[in-house]
TORPA-4810 file (N, C-alpha, C, O; in nm, 3 decimals):
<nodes>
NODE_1_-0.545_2.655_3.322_-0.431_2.571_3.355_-0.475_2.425_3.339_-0.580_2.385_3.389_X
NODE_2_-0.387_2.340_3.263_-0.385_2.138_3.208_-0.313_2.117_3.266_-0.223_2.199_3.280_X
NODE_3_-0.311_1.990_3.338_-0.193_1.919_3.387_-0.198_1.822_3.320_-0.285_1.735_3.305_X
NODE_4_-0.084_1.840_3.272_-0.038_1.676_3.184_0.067_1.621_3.207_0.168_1.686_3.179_X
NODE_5_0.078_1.536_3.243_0.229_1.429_3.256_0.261_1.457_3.418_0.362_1.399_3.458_X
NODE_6_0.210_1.513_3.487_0.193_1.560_3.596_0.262_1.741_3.664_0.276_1.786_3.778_X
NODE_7_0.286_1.794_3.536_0.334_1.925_3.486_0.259_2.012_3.462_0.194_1.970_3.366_X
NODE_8_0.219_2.124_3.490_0.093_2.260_3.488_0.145_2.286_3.358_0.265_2.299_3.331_X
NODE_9_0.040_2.294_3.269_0.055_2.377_3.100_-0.078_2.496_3.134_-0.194_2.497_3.174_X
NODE_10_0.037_2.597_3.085_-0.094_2.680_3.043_-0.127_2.680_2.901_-0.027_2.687_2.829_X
NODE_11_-0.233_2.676_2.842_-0.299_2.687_2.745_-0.336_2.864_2.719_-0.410_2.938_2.783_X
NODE_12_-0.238_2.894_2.579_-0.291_3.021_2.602_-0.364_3.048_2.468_-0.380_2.954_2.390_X
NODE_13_-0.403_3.162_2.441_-0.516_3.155_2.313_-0.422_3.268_2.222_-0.480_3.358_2.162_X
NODE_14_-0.295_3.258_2.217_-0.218_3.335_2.145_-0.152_3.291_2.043_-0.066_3.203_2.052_X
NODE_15_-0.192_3.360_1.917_-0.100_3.258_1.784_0.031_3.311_1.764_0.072_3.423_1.794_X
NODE_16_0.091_3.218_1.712_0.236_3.320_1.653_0.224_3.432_1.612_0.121_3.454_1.550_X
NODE_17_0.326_3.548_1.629_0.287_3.683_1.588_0.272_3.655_1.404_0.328_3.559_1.351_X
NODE_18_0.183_3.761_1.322_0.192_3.734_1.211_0.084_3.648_1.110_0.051_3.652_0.991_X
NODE_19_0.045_3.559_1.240_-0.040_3.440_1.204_-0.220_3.466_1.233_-0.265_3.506_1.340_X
NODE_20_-0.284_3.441_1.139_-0.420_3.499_1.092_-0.499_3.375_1.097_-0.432_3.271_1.093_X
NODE_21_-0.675_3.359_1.109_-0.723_3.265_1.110_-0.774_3.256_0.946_-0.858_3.170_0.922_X
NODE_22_-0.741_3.318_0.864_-0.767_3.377_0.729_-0.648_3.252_0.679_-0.671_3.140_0.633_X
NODE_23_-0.524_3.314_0.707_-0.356_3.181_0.679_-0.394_3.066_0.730_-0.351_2.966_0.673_X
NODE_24_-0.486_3.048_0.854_-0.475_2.895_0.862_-0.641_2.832_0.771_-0.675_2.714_0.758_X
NODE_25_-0.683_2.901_0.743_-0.806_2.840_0.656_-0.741_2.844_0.504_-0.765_2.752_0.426_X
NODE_26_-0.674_2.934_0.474_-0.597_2.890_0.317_-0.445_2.747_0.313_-0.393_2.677_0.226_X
NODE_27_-0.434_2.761_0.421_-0.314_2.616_0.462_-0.369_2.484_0.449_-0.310_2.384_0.407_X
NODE_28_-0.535_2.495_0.505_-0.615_2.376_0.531_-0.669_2.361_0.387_-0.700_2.243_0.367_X
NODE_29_-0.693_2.450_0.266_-0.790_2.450_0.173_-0.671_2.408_0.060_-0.686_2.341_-0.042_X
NODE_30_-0.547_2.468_0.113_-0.397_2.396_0.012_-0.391_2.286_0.020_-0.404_2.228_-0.088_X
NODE_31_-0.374_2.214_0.122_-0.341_2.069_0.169_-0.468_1.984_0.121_-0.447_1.872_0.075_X
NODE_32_-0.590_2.030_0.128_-0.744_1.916_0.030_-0.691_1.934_-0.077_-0.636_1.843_-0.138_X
NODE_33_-0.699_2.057_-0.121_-0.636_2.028_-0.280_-0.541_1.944_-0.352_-0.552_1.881_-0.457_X
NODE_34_-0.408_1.966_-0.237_-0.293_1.880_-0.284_-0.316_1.733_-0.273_-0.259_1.648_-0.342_X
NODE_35_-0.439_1.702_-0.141_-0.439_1.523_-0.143_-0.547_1.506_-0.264_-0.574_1.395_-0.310_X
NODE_36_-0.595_1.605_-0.302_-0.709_1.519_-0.405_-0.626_1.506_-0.503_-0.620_1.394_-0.553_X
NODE_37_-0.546_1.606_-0.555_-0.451_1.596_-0.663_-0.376_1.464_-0.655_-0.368_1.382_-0.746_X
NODE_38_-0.310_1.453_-0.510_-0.224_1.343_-0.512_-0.305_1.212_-0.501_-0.235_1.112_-0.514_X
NODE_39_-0.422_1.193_-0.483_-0.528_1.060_-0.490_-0.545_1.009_-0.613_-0.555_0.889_-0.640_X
NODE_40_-0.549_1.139_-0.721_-0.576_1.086_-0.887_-0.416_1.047_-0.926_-0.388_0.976_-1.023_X
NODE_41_-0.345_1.089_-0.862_-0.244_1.077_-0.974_-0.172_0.888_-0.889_-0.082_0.819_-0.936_X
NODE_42_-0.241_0.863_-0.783_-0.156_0.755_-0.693_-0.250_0.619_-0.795_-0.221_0.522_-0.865_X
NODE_43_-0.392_0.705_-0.737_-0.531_0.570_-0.860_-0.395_0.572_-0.955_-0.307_0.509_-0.898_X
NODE_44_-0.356_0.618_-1.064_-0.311_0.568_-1.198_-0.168_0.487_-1.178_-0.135_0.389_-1.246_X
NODE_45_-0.089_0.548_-1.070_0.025_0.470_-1.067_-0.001_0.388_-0.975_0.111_0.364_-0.930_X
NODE_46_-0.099_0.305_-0.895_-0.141_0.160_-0.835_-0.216_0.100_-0.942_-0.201_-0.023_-0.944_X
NODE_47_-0.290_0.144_-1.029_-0.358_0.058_-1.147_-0.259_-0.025_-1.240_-0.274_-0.142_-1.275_X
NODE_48_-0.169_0.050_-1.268_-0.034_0.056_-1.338_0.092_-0.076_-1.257_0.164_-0.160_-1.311_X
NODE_49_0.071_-0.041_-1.114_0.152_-0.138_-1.050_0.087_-0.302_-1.035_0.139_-0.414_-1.027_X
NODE_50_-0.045_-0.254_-1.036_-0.158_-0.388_-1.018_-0.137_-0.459_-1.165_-0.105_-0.578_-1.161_X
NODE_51_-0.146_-0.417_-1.253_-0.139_-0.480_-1.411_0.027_-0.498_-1.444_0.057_-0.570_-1.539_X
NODE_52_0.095_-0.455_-1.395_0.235_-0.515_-1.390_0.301_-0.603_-1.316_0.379_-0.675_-1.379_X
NODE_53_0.292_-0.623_-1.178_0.265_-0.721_-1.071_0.169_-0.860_-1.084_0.194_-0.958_-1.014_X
NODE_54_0.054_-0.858_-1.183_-0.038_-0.966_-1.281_0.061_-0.984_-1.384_0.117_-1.090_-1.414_X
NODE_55_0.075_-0.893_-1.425_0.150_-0.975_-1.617_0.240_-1.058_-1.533_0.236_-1.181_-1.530_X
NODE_56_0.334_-0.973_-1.455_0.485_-1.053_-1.399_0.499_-1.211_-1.354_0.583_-1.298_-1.378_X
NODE_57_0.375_-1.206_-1.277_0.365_-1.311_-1.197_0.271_-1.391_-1.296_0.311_-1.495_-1.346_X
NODE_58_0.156_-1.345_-1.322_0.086_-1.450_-1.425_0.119_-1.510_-1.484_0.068_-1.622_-1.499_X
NODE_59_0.231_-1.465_-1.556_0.344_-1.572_-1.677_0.354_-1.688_-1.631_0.353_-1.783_-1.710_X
NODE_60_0.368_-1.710_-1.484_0.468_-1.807_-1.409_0.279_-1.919_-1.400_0.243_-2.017_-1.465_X
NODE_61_0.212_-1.843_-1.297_0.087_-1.923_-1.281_-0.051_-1.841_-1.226_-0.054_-1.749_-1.144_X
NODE_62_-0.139_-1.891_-1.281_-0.262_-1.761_-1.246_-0.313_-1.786_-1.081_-0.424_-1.758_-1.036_X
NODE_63_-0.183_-1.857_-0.996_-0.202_-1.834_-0.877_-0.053_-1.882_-0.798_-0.040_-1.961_-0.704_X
NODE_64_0.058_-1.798_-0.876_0.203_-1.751_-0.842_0.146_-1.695_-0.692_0.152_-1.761_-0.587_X
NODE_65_0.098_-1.579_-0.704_0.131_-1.493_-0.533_0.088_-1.620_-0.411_0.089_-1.578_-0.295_X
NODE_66_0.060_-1.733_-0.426_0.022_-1.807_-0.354_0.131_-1.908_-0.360_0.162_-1.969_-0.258_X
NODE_67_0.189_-1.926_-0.469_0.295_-2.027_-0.473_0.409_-1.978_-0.407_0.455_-1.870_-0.442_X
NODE_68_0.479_-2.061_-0.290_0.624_-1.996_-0.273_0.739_-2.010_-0.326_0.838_-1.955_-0.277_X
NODE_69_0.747_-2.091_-0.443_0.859_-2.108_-0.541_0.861_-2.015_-0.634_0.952_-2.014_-0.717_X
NODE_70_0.746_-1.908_-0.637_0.769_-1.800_-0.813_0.813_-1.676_-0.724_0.850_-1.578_-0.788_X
NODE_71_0.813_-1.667_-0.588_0.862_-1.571_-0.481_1.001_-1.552_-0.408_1.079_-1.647_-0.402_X
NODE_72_1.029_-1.435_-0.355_1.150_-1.450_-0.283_1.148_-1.537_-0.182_1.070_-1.496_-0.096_X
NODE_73_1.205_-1.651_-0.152_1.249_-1.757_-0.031_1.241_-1.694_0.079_1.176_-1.739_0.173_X
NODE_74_1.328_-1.544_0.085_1.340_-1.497_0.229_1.211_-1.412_0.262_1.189_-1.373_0.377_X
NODE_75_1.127_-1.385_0.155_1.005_-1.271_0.212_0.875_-1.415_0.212_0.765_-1.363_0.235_X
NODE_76_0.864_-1.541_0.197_0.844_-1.655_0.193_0.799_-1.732_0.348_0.704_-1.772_0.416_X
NODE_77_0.969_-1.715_0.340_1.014_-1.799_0.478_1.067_-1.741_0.630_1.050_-1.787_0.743_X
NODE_78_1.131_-1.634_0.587_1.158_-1.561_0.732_1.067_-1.490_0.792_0.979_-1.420_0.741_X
NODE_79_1.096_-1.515_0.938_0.977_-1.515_1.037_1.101_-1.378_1.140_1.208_-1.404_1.194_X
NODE_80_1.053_-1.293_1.135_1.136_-1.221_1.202_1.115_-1.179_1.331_0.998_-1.161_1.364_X
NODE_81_1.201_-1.159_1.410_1.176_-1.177_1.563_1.103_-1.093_1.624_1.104_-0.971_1.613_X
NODE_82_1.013_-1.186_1.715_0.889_-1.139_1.775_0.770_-1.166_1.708_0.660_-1.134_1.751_X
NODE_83_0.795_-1.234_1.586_0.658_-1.244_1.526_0.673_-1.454_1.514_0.748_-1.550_1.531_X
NODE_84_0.559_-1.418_1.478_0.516_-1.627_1.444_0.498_-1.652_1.298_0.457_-1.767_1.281_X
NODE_85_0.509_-1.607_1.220_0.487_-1.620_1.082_0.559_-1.496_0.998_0.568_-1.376_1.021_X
NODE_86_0.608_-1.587_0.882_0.671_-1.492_0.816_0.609_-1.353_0.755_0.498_-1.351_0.808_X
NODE_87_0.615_-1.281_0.704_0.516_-1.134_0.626_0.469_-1.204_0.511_0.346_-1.201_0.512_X
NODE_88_0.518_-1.270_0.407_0.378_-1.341_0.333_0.308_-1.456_0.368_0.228_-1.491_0.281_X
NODE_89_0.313_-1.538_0.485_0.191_-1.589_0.547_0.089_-1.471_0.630_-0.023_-1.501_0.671_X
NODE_90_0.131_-1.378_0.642_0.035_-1.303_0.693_-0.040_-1.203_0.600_-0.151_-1.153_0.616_X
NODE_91_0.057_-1.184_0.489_-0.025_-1.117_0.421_-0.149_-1.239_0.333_-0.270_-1.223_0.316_X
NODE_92_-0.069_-1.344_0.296_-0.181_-1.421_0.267_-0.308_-1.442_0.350_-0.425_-1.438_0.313_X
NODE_93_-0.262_-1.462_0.458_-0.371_-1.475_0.561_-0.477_-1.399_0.592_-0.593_-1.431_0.614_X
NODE_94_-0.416_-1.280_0.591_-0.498_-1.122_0.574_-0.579_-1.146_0.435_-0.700_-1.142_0.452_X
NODE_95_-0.537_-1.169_0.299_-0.617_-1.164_0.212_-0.729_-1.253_0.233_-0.843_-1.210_0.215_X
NODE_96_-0.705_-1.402_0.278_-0.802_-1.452_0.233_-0.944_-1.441_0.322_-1.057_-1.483_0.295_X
NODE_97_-0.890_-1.359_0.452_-1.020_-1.290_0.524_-1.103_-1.236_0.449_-1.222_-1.264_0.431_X
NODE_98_-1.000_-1.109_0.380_-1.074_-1.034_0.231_-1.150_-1.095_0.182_-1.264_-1.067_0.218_X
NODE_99_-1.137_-1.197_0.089_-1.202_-1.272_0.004_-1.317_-1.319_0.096_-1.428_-1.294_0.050_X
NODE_100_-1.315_-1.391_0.233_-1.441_-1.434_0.219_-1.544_-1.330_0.327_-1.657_-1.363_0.361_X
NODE_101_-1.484_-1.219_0.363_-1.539_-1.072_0.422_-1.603_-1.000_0.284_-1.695_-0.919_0.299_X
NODE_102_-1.555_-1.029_0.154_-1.587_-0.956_0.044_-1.706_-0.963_0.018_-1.781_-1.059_0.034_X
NODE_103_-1.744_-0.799_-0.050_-1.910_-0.806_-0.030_-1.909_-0.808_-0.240_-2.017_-0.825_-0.296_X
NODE_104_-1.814_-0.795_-0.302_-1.755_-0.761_-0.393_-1.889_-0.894_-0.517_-1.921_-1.010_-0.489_X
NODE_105_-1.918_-0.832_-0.608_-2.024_-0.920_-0.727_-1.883_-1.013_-0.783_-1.875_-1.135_-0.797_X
NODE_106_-1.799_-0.929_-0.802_-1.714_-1.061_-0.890_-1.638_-1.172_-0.754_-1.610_-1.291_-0.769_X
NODE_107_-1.623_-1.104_-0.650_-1.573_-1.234_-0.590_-1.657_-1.302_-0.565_-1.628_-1.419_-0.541_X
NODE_108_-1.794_-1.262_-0.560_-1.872_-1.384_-0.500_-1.941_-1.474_-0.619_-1.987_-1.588_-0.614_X
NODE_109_-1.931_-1.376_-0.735_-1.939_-1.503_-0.881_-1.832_-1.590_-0.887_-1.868_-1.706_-0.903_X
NODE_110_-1.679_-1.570_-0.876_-1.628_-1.612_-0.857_-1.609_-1.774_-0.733_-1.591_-1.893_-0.759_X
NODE_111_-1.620_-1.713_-0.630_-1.696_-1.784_-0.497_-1.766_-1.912_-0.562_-1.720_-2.025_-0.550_X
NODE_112_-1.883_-1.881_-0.631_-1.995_-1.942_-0.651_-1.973_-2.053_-0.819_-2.025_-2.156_-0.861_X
NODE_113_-1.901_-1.988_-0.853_-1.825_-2.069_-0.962_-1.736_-2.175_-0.969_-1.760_-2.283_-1.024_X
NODE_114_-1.623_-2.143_-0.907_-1.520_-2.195_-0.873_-1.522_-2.218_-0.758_-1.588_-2.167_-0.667_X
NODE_115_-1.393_-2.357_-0.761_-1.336_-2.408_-0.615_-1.196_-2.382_-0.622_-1.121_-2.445_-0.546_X
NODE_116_-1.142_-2.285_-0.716_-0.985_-2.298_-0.683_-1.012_-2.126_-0.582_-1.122_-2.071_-0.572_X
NODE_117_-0.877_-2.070_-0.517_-0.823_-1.965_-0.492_-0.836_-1.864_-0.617_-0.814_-1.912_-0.729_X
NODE_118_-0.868_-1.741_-0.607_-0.813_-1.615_-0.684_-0.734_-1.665_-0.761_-0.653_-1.747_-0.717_X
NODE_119_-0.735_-1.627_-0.915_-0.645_-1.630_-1.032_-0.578_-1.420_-0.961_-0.646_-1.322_-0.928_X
NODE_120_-0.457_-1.436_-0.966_-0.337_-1.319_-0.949_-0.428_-1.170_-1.041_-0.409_-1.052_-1.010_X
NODE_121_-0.505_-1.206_-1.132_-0.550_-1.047_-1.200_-0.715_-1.013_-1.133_-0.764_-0.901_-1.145_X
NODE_122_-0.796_-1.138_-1.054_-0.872_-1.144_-0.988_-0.823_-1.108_-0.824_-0.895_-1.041_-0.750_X
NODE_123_-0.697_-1.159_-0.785_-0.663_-1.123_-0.642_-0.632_-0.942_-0.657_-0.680_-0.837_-0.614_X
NODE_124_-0.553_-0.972_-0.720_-0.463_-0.809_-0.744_-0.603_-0.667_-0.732_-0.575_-0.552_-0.701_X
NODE_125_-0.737_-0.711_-0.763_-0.805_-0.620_-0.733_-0.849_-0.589_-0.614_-0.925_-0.493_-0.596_X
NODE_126_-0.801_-0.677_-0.506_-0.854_-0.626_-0.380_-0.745_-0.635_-0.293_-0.778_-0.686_-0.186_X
NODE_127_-0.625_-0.603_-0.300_-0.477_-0.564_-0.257_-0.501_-0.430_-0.242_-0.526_-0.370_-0.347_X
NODE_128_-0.499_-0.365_-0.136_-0.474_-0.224_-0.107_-0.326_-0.228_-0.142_-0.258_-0.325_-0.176_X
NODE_129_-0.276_-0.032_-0.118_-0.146_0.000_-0.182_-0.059_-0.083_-0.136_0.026_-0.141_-0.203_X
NODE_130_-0.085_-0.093_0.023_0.025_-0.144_0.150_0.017_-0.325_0.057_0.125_-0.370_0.019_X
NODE_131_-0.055_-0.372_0.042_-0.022_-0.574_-0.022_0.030_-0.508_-0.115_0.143_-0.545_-0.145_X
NODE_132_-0.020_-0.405_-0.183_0.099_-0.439_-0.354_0.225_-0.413_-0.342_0.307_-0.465_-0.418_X
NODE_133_0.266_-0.309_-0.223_0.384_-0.271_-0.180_0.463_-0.382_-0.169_0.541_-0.425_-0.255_X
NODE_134_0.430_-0.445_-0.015_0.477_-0.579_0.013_0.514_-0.694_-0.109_0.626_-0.733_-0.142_X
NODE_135_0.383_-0.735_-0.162_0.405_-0.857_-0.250_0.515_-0.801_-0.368_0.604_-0.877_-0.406_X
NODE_136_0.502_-0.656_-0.427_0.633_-0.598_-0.477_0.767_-0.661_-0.446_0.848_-0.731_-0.508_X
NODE_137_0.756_-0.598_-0.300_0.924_-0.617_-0.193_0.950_-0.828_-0.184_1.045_-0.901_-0.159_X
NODE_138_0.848_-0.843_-0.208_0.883_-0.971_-0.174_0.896_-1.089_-0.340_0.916_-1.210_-0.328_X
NODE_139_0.884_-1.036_-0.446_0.888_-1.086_-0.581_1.065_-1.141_-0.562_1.157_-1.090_-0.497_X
NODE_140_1.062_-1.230_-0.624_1.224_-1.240_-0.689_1.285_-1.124_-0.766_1.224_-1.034_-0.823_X
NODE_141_1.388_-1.138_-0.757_1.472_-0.998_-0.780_1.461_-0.971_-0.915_1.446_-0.858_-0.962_X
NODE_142_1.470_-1.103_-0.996_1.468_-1.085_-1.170_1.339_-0.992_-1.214_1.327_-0.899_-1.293_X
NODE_143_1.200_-1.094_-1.081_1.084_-1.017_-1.136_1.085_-0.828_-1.109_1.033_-0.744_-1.183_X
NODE_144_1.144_-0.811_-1.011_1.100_-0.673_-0.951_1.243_-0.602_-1.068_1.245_-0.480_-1.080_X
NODE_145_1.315_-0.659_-1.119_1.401_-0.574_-1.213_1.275_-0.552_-1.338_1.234_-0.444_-1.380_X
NODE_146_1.229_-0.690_-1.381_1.128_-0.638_-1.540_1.037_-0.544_-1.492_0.997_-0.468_-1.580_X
NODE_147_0.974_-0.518_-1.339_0.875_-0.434_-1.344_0.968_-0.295_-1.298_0.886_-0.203_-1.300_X
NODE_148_1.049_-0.262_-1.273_1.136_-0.181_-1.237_1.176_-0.074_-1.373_1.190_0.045_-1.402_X
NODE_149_1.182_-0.202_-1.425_1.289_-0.135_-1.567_1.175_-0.093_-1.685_1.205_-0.036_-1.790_X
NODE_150_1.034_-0.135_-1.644_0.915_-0.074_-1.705_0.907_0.098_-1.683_0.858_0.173_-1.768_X
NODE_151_0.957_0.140_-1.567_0.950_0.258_-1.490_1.060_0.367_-1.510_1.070_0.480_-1.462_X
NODE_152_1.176_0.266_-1.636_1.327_0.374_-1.629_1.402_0.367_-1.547_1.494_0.448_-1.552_X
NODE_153_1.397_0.258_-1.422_1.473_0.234_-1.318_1.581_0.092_-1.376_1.603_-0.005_-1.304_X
NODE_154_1.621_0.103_-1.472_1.719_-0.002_-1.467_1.790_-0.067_-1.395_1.885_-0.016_-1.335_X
NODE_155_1.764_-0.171_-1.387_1.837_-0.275_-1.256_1.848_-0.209_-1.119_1.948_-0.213_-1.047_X
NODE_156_1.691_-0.127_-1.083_1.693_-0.071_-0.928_1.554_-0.118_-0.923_1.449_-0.084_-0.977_X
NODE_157_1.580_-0.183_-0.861_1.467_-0.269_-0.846_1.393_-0.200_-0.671_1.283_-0.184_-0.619_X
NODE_158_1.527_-0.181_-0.640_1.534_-0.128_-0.443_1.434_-0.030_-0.456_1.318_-0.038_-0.413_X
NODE_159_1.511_0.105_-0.549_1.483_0.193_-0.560_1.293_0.244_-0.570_1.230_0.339_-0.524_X
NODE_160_1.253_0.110_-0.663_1.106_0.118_-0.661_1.036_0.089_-0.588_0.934_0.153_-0.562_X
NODE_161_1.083_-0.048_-0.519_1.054_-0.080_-0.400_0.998_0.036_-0.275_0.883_0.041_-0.231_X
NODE_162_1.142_0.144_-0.226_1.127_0.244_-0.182_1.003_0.362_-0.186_0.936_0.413_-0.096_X
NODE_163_1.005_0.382_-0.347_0.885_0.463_-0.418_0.750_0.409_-0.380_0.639_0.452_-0.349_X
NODE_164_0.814_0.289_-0.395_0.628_0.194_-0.354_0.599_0.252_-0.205_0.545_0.358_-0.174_X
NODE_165_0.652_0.153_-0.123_0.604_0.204_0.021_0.582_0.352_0.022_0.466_0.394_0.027_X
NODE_166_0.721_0.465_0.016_0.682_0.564_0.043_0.523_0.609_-0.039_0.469_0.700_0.023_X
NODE_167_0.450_0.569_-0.149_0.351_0.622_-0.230_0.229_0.611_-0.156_0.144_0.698_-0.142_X
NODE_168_0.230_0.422_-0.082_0.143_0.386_0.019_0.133_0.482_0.100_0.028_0.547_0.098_X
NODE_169_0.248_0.519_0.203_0.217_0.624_0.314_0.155_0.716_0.273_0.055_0.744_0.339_X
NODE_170_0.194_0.819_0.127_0.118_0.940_0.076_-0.054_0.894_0.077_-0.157_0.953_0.110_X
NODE_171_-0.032_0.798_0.039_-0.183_0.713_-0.049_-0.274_0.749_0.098_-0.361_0.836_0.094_X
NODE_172_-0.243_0.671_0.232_-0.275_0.695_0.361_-0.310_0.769_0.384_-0.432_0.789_0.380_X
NODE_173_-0.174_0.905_0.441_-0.199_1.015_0.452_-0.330_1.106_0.416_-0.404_1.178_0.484_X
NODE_174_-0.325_1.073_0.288_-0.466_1.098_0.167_-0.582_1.090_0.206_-0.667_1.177_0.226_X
NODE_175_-0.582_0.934_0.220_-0.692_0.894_0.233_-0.795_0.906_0.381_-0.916_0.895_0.402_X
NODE_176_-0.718_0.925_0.436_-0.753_0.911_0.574_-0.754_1.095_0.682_-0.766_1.109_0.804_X
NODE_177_-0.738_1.189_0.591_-0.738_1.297_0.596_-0.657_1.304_0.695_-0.723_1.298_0.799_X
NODE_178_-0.514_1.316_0.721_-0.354_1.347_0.741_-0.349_1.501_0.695_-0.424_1.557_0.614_X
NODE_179_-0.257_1.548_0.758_-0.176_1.645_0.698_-0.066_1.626_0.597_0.044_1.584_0.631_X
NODE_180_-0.090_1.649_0.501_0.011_1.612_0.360_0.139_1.756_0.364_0.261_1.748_0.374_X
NODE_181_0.078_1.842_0.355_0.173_1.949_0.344_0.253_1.967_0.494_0.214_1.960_0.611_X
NODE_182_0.356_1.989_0.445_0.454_2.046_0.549_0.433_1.957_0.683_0.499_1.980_0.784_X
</nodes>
């Protein structure tokens, strides 16, 4: 007998009728399989989002994600309630911890070279799924249509948006050994 919440549980050692410790070791050996599967196939479509999110923005300046004029105004400037800073001052803020937490040979040639900020195809490599998601959601609308409409999503720009985050969570899930199936 557990008491939890201040309620007697019994704990009993009985599985569902039907249910084998044989079924739950092939459930557990389905689900590694399916996240390794789903890890290779996420690597190619974040490599893919990273080199499209660079071309997009690079055009403009090889340090756009920093500029707030090549960005959406409202993912920019709004500070939404309860918080002190808008979501791209924090994601900026968060990166540039990155950068100087980075144990990384090219940032610190970089570092050691230069005095400007990350050029956008130099930042874009150390954006986990969750920044590319975001800096995605937060592009101007024109930009997130050309990278959209790279994908067959014609003028749904939302729609990828959506795909993005939800891919992050899978990506998570994944990575962090989650239950993926069911």
């Amino acid at each position: 007998m557990m008491v939890k919440g201040g309620t007697a549980v019994e704990i009993l050692d009985d599985f569902r009728e039907g249910s084998t410790f044989q079924s739950l070791v092939e459930l557990y050996v389905y689900d590694k399989r399916l996240k390794i599967l789903m890890l290779d196939v996420l690597e190619r479509i974040e490599i893919a989002l990273r080199a499209n999110i660079t071309l997009q923005l690079g055009q403009y300046s090889p340090w756009a994600y920093r500029e707030g004029d090549f960005l959406n105004q409202g993912f920019v400037n709004k500070i939404h309630p309860g918080k002190t800073e808008s979501v791209y001052t924090t994601l900026i803020d968060r990166f540039d911890s990155m950068v100087v937490n980075s144990k990384s040979e090219s940032v610190e040639h970089f570092r050691n070279k230069y005095s400007s900020h990350l050029p956008i195809w130099a930042a874009v490599e150390l954006w986990d799924f969750g920044m590319l998601s975001k800096f995605y959601s937060g592009l101007k609308y024109k930009d997130q249509i050309a990278i959209a409409n790279i994908y067959g999503l014609q003028k749904k720009p939302e729609v990828l948006a959506s795909w993005i985050r939800t891919l992050a969570d899978v990506r998570n899930i994944c990575a962090h050994h989650g239950r993926l199936w069911n």
